[in-house]
C-alpha positions in Angstrom: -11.3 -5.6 4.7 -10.0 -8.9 3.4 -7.3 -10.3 1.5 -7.8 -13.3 -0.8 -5.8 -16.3 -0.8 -4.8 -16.6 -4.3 -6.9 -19.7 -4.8 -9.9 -18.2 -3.3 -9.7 -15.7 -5.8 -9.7 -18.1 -8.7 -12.4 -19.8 -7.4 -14.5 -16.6 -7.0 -14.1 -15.7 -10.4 -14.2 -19.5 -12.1 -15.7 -21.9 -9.5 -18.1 -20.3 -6.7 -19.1 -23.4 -5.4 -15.6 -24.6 -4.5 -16.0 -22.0 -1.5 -18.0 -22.4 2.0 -20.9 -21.0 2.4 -19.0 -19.0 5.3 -16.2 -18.0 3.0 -18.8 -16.7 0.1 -21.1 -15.0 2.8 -18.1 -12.7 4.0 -16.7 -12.1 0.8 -20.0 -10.5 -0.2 -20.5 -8.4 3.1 -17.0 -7.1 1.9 -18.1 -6.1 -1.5 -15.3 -2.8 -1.8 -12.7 -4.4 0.9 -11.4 -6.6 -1.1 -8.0 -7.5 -2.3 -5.6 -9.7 -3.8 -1.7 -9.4 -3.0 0.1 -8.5 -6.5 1.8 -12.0 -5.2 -1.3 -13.9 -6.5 -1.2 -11.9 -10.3 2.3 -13.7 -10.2 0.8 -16.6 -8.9 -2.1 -16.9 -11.3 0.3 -15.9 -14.3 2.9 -18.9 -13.5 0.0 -21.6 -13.7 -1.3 -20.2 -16.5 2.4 -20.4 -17.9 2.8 -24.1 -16.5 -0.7 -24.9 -17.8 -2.4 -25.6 -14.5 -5.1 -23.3 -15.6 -6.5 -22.7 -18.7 -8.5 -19.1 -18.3 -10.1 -19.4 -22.0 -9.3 -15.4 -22.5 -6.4 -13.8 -22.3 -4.0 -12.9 -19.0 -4.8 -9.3 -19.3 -9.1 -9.6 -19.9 -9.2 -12.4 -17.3 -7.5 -9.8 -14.8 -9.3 -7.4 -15.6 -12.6 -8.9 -15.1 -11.7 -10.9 -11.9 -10.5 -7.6 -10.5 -13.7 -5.5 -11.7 -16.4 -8.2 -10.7 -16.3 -8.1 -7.2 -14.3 -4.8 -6.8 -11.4 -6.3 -5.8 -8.0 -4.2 -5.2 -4.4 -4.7 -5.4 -1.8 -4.5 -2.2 1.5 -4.1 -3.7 4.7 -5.5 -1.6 6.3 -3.2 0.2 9.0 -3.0 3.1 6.5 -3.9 6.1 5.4 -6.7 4.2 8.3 -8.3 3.0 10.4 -8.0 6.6 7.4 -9.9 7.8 7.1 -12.3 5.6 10.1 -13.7 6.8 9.9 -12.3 10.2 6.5 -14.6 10.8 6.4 -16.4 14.4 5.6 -19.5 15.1 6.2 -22.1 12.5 4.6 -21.5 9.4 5.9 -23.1 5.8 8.5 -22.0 4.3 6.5 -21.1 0.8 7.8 -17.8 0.2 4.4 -16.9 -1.6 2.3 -17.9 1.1 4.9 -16.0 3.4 4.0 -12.8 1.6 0.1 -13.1 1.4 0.0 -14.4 5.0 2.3 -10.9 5.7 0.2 -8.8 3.6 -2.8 -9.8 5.7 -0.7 -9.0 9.5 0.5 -5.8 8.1 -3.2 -5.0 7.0 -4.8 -6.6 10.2 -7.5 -8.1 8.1 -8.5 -11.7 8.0 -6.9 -14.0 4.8 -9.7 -16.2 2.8 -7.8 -19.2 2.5 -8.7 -23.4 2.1 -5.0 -23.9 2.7 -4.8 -26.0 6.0 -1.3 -24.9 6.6 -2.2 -21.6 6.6 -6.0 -22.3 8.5 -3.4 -23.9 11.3 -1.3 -21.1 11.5 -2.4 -19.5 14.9 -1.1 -16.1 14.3 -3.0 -14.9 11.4 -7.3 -14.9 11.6 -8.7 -17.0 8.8 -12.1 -17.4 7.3 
């Protein structure tokens, strides 16, 4: 299993070569384990609204077809996840979004995809 960071998703779906070689190799031995926290529909939804991505289709057919192409699932918040997004140790940003992916992937004791070097620092979670 693996969550994706929300940029990672995008650049699944939109940009491939944007990823490592090592990030794209596990991402496709994990065909079926993969998801997005519902923090990164927000996410993706609030650039679009800002204009800091321009998807060409429509919010709900670009959803749907970046969550169909590589089977990828949803992890919805939930009580675990938000105590520990602010219950993290160590130091990590104080992005609340991050917070909550970075806590959806402790709670689910899965890796996190992620090019964010805050996160890639952050020696309490496992990154790829």
């Amino acid at each position: 299993m693996l969550v994706l960071d929300t940029h990672i998703w995008i650049w699944l779906v939109l940009s491939p070569n944007k990823l490592t070689k090592e990030q794209m190799d596990q991402i496709t031995d994990n065909i079926g384990e993969l998801y997005v926290s519902i923090v990164s529909i927000w996410e993706v939804v609030m650039l679009v609204h800002k204009g800091r991505l321009d998807l060409h289709v429509s919010l709900e057919d670009w959803f749907e077809d970046a969550l169909s192409r590589q089977e990828i699932g949803i992890i919805s918040l939930d009580i675990p996840i938000c105590i520990e997004s602010y219950a993290l140790p160590g130091d990590l940003h104080g992005d609340p979004m991050d917070r909550m992916i970075v806590a959806t992937a402790r709670v689910n004791k899965c890796p996190l995809v992620t090019a964010d070097g805050k996160i890639r620092s952050y020696p309490h979670i496992e990154t790829i």
